[in-house]
Biotite code that builds the C-alpha atoms (Angstrom):
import biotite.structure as struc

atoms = struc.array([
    struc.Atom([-124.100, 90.327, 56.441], chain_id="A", res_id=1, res_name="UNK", atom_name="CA", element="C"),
    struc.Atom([-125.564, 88.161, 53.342], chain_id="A", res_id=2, res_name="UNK", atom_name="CA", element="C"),
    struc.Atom([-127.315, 90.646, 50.884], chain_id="A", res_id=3, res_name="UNK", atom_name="CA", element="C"),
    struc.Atom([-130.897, 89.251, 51.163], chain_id="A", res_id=4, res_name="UNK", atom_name="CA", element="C"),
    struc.Atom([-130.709, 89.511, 54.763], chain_id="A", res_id=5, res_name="UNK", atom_name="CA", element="C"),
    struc.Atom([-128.922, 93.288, 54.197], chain_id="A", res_id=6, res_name="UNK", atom_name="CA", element="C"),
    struc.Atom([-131.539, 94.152, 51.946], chain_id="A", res_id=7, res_name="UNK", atom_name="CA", element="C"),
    struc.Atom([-134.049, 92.843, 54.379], chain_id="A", res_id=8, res_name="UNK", atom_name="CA", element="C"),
    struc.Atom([-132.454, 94.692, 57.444], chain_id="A", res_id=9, res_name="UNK", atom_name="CA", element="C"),
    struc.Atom([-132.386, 97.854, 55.076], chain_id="A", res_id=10, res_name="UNK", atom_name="CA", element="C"),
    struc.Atom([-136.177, 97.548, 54.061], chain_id="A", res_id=11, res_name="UNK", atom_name="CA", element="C"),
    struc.Atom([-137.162, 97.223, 57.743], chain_id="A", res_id=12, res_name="UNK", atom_name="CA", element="C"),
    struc.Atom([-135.263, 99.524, 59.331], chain_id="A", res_id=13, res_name="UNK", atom_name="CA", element="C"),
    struc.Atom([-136.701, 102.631, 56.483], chain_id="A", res_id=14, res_name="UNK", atom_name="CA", element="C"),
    struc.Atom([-140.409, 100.944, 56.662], chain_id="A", res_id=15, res_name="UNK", atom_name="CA", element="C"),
    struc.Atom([-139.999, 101.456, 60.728], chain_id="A", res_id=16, res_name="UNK", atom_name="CA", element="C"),
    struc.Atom([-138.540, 105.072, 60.440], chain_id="A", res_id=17, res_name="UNK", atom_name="CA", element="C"),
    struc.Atom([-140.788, 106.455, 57.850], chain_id="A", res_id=18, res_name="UNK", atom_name="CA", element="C"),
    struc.Atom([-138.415, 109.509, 56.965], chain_id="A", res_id=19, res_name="UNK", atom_name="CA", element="C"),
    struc.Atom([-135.106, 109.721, 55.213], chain_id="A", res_id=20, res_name="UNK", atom_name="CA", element="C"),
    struc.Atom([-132.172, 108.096, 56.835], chain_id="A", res_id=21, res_name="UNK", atom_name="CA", element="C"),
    struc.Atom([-128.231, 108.623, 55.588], chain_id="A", res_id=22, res_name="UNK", atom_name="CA", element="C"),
    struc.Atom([-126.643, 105.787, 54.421], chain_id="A", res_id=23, res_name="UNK", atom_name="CA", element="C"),
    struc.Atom([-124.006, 106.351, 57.089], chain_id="A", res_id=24, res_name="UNK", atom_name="CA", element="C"),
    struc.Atom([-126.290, 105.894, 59.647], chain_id="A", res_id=25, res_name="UNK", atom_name="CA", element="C"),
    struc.Atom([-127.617, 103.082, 57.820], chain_id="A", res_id=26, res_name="UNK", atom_name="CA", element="C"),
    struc.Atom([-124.522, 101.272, 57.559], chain_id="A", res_id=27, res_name="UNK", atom_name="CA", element="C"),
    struc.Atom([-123.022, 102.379, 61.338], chain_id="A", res_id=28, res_name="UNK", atom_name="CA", element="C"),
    struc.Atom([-126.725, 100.620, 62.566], chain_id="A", res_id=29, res_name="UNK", atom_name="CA", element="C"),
    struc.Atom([-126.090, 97.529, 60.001], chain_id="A", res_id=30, res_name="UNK", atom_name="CA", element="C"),
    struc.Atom([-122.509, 97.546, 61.064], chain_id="A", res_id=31, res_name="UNK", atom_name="CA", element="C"),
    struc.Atom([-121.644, 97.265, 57.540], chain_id="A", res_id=32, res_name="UNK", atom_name="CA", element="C"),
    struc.Atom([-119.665, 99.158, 55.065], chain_id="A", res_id=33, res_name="UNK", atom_name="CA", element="C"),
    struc.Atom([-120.878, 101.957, 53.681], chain_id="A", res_id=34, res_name="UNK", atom_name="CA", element="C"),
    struc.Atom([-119.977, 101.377, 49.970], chain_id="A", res_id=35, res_name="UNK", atom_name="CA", element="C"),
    struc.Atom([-122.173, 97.684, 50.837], chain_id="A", res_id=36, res_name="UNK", atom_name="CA", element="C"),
    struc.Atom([-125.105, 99.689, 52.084], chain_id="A", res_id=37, res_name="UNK", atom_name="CA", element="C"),
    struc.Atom([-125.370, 101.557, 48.706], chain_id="A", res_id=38, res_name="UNK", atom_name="CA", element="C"),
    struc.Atom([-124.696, 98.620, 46.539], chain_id="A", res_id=39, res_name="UNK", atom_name="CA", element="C"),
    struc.Atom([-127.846, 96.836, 48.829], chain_id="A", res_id=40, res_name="UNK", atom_name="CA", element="C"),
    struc.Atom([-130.069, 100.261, 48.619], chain_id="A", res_id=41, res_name="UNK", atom_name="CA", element="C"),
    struc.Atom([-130.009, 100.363, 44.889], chain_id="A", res_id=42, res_name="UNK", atom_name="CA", element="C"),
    struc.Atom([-130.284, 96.685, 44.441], chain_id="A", res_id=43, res_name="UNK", atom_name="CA", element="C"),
    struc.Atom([-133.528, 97.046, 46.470], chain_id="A", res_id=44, res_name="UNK", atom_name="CA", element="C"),
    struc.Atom([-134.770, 99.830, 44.885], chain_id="A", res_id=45, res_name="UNK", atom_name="CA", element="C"),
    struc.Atom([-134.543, 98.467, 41.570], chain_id="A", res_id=46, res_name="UNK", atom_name="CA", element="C"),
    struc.Atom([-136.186, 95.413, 42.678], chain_id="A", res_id=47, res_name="UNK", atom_name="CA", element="C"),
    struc.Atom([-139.344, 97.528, 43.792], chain_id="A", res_id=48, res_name="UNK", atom_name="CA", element="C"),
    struc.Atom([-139.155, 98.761, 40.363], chain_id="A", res_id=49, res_name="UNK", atom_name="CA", element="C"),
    struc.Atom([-138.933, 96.043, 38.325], chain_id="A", res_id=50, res_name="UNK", atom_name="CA", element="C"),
    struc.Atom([-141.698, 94.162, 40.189], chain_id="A", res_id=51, res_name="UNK", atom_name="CA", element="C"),
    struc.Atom([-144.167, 97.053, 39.808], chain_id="A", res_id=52, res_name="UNK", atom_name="CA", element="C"),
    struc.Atom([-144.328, 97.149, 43.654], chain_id="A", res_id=53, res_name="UNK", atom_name="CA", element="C"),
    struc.Atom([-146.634, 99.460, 45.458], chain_id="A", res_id=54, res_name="UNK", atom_name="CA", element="C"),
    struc.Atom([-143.407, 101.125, 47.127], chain_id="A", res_id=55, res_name="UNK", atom_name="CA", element="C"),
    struc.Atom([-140.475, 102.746, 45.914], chain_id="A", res_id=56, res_name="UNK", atom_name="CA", element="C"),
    struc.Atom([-137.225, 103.234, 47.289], chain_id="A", res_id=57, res_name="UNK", atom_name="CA", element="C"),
    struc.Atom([-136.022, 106.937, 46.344], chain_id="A", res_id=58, res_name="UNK", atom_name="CA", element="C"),
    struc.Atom([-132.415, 108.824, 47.237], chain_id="A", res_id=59, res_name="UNK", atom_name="CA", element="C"),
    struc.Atom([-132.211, 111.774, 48.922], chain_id="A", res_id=60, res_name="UNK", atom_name="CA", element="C"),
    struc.Atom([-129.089, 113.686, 48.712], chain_id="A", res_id=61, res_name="UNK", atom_name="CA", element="C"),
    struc.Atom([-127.178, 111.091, 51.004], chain_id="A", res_id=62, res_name="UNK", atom_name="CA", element="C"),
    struc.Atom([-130.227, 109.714, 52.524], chain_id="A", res_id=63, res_name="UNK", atom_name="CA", element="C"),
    struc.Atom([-132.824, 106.920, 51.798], chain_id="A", res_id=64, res_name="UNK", atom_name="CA", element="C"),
    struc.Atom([-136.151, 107.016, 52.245], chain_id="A", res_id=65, res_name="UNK", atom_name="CA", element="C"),
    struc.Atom([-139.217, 104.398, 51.163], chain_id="A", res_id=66, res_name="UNK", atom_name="CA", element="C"),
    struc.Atom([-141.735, 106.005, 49.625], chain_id="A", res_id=67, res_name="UNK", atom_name="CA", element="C"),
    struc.Atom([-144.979, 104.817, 47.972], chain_id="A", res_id=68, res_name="UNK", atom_name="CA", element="C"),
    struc.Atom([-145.041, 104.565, 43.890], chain_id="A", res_id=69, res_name="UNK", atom_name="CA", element="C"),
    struc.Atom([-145.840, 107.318, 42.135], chain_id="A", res_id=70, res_name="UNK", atom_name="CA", element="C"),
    struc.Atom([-149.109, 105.514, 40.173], chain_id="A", res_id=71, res_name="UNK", atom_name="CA", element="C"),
    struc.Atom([-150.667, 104.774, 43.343], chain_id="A", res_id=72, res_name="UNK", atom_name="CA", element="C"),
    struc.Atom([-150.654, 108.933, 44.411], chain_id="A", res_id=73, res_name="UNK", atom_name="CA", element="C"),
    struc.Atom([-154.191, 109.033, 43.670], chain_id="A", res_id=74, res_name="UNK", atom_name="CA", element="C"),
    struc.Atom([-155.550, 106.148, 45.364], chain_id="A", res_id=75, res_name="UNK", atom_name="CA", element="C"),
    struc.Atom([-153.849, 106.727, 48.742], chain_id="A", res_id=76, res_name="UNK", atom_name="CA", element="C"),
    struc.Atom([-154.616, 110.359, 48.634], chain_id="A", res_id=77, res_name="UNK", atom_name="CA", element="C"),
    struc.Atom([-158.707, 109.548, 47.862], chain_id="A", res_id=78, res_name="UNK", atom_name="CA", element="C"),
    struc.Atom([-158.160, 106.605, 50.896], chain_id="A", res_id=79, res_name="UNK", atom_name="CA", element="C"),
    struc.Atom([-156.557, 109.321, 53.397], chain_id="A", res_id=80, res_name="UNK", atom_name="CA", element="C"),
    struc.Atom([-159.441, 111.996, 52.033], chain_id="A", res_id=81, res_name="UNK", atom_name="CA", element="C"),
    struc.Atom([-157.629, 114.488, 53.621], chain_id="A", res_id=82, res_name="UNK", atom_name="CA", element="C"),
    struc.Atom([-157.661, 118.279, 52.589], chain_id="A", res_id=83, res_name="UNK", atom_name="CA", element="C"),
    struc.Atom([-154.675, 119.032, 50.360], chain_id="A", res_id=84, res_name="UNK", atom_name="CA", element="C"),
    struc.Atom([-152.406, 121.440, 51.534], chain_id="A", res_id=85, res_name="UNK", atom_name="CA", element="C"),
    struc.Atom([-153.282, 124.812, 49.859], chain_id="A", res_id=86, res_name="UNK", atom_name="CA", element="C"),
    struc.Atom([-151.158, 125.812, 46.844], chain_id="A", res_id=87, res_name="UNK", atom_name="CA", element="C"),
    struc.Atom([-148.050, 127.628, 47.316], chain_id="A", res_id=88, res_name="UNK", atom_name="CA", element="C"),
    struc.Atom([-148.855, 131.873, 46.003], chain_id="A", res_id=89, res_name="UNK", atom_name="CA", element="C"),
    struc.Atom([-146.697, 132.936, 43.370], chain_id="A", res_id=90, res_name="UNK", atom_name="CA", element="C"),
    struc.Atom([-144.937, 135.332, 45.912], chain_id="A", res_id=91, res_name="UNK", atom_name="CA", element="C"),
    struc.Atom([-144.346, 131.781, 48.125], chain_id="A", res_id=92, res_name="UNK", atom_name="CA", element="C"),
    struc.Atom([-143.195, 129.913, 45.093], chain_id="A", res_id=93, res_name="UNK", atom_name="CA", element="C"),
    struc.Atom([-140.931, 133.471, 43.840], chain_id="A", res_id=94, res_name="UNK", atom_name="CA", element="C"),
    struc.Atom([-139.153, 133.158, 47.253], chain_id="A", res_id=95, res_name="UNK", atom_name="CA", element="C"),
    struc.Atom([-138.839, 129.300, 47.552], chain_id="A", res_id=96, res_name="UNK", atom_name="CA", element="C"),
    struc.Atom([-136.957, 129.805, 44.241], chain_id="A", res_id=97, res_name="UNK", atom_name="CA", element="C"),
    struc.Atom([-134.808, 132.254, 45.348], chain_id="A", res_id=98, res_name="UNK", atom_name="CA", element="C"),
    struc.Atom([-134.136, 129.606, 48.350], chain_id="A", res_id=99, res_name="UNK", atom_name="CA", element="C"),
    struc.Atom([-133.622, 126.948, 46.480], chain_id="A", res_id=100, res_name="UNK", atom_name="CA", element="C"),
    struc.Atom([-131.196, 128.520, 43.639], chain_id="A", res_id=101, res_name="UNK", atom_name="CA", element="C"),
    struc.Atom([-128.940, 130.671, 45.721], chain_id="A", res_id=102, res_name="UNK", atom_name="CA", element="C"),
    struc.Atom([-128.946, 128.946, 49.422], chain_id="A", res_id=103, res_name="UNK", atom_name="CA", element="C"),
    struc.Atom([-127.655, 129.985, 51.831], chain_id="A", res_id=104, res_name="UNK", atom_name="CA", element="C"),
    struc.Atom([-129.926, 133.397, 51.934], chain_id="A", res_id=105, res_name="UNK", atom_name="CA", element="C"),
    struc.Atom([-130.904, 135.499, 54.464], chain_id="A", res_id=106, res_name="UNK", atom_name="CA", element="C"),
    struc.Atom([-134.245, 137.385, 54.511], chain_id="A", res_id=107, res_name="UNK", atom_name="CA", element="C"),
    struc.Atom([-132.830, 140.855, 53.366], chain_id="A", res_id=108, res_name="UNK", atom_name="CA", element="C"),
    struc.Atom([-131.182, 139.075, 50.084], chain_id="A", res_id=109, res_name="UNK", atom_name="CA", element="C"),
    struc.Atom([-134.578, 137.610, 49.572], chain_id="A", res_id=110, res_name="UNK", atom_name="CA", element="C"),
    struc.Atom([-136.251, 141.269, 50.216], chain_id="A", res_id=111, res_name="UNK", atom_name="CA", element="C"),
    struc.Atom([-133.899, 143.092, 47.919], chain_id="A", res_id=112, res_name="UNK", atom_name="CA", element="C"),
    struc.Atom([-134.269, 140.034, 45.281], chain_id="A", res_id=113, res_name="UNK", atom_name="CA", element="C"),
    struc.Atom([-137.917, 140.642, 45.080], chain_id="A", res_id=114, res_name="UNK", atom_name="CA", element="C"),
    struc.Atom([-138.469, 143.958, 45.810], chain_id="A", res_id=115, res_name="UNK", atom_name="CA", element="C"),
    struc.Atom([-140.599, 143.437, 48.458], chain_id="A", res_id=116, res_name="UNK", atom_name="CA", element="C"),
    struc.Atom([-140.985, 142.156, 52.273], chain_id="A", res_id=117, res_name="UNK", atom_name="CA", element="C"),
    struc.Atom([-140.965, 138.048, 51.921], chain_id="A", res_id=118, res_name="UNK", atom_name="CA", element="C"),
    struc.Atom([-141.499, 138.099, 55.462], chain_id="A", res_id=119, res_name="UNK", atom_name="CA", element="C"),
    struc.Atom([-145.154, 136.260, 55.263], chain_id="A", res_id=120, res_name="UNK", atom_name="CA", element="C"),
    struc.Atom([-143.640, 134.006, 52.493], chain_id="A", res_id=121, res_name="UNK", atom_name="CA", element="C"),
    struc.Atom([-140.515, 132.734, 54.357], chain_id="A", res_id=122, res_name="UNK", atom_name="CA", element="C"),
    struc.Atom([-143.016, 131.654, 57.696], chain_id="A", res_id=123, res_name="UNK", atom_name="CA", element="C"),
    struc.Atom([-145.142, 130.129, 55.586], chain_id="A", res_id=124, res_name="UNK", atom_name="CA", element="C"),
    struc.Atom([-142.157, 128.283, 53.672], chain_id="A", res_id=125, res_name="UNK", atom_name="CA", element="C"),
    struc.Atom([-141.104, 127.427, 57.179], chain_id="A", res_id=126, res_name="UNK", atom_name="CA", element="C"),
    struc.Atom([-143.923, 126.149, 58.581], chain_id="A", res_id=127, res_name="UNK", atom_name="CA", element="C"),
    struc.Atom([-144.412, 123.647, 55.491], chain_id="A", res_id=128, res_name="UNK", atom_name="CA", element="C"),
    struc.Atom([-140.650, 122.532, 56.228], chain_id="A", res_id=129, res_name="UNK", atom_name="CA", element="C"),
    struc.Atom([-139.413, 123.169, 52.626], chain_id="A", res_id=130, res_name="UNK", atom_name="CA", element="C"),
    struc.Atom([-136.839, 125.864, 53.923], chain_id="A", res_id=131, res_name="UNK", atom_name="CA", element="C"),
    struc.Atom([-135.023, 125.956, 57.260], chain_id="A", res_id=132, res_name="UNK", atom_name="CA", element="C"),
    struc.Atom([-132.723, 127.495, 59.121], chain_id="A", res_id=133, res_name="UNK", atom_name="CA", element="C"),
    struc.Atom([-128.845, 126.783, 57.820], chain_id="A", res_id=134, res_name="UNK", atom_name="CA", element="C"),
    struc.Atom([-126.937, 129.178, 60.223], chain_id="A", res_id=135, res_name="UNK", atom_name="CA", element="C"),
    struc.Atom([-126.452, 132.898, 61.063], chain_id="A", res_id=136, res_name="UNK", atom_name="CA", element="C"),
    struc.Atom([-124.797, 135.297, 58.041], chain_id="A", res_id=137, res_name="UNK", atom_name="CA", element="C"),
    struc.Atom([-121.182, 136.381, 59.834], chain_id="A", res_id=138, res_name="UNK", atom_name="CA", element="C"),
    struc.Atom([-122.064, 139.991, 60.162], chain_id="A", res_id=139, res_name="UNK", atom_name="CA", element="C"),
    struc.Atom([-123.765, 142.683, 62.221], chain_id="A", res_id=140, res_name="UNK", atom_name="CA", element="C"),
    struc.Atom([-126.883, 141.227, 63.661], chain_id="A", res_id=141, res_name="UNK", atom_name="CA", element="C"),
    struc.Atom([-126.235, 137.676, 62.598], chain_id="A", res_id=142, res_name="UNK", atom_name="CA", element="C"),
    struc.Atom([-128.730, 137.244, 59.999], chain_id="A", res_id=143, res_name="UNK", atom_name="CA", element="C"),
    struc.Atom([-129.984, 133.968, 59.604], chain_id="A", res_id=144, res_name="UNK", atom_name="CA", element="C"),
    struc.Atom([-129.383, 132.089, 56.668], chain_id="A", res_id=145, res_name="UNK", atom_name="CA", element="C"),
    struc.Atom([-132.381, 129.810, 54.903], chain_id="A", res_id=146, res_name="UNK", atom_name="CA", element="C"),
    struc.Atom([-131.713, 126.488, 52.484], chain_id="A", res_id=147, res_name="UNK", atom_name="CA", element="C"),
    struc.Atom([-134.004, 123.930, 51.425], chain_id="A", res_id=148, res_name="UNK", atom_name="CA", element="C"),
    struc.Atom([-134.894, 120.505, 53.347], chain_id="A", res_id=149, res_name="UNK", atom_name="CA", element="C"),
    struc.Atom([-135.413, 116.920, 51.972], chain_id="A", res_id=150, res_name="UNK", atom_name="CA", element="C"),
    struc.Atom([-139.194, 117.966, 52.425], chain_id="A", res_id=151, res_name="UNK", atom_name="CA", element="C"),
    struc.Atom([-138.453, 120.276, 49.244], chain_id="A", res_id=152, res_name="UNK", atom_name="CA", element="C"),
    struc.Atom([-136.700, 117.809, 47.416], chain_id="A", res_id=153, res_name="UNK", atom_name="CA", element="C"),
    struc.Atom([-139.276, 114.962, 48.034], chain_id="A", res_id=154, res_name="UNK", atom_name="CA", element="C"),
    struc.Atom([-142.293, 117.213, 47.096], chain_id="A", res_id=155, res_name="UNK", atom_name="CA", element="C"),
    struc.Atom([-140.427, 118.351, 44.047], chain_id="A", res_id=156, res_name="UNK", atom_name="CA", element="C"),
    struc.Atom([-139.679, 114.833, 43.099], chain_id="A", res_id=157, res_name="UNK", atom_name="CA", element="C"),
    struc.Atom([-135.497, 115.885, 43.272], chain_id="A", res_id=158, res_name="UNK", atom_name="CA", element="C"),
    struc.Atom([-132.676, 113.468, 44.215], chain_id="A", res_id=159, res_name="UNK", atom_name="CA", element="C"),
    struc.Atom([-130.778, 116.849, 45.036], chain_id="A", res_id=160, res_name="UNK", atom_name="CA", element="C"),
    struc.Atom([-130.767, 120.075, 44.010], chain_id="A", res_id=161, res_name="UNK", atom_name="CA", element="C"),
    struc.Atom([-128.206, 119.480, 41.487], chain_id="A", res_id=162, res_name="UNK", atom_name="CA", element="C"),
    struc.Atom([-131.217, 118.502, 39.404], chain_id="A", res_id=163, res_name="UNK", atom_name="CA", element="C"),
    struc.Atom([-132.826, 121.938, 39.488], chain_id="A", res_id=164, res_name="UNK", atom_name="CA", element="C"),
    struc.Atom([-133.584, 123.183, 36.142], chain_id="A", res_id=165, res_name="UNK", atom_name="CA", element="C"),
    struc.Atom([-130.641, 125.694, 34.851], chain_id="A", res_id=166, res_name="UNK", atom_name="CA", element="C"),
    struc.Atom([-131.193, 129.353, 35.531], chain_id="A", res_id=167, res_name="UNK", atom_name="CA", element="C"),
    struc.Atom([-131.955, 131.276, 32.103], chain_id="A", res_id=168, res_name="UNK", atom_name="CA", element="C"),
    struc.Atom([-128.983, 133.303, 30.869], chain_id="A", res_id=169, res_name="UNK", atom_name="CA", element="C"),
    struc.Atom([-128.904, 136.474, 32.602], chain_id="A", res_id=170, res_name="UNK", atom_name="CA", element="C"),
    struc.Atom([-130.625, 134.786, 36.079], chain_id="A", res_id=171, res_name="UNK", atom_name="CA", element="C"),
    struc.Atom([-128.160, 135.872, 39.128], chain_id="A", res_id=172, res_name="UNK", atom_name="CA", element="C"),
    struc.Atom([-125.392, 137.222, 36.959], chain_id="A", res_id=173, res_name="UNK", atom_name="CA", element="C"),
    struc.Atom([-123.721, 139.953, 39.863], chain_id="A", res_id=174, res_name="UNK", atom_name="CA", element="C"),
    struc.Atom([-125.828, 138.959, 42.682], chain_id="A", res_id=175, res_name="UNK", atom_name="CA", element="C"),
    struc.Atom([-123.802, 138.092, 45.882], chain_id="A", res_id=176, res_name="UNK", atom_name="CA", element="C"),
    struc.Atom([-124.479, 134.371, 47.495], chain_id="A", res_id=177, res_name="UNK", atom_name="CA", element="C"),
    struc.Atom([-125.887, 134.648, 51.485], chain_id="A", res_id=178, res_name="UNK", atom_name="CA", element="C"),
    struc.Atom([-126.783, 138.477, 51.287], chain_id="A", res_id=179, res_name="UNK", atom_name="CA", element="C"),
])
């Protein structure tokens, strides 16, 4: 496929979708390469970029998704005039980190981690989709095991969670992953 008419294709099919989409499912529906998908993605999104367009074209992980530009936040959320969502508590945010740094965890890691029952904390971090379930823990009462979504990524502005800030010195040392 000619790269203005990839790019096109590419634009339209993330406009339509609204949500991220992986660039292999991107380039099985383009019936193009995948390495040619990515070369057309980034070509795009640096176009939005260097026009000062209104939308942005941001990486998730392995996944695309168009996105509106950061400057225009304000504008779109005063146009929408929509209640924000209420702030995460400090016990919400305490267990999202603990999520986010040592996925997969299950609920009694997260309990013994903080000393307390994160019970409310985890439903609420459910029901805003920035954890989810990942699996069950292989062991007596199959525990399930929580990780992070792209919903946590996008509202944290993070490609992937490679990009989390480092851990101070000290932060996990002796602590078991998925307990």
């Amino acid at each position: 496929m000619e790269r203005n008419n990839l790019e096109s294709a590419l634009e339209a099919i993330l406009f339509a979708l609204g949500e991220p989409v992986e660039g292999e499912r991107l380039a099985q529906a383009l019936g193009c390469p995948l390495p040619q998908v990515e070369e057309a993605c980034q070509a795009l999104a640096r176009n939005y970029e260097t026009q000062g367009a209104g939308l942005r074209l941001a990486r998730l992980e392995n996944s695309w998704q168009m996105v509106s530009a950061p400057q225009w936040g304000e504008v779109i959320r005063g146009l929408l005039a929509r209640k924000k969502p209420d702030k995460l508590s400090p016990a919400a945010l305490e267990t999202l980190a603990l999520v986010a740094y040592f996925q997969p965890v299950t609920r009694v890691y997260i309990d013994q981690a903080r000393g307390v029952d994160s019970s409310h904390s985890l439903s609420l971090l459910l029901d805003r989709e920035l954890i989810a379930p990942q699996g069950s823990l292989d062991a007596p009462g199959r525990p399930i095991l929580y990780g992070t979504t792209s919903v946590f990524l996008r509202s944290f502005g993070l490609a992937s969670l490679e990009e989390l800030p480092p851990l101070p010195e000290g932060g996990g040392e002796g602590e078991e992953e998925g307990l």
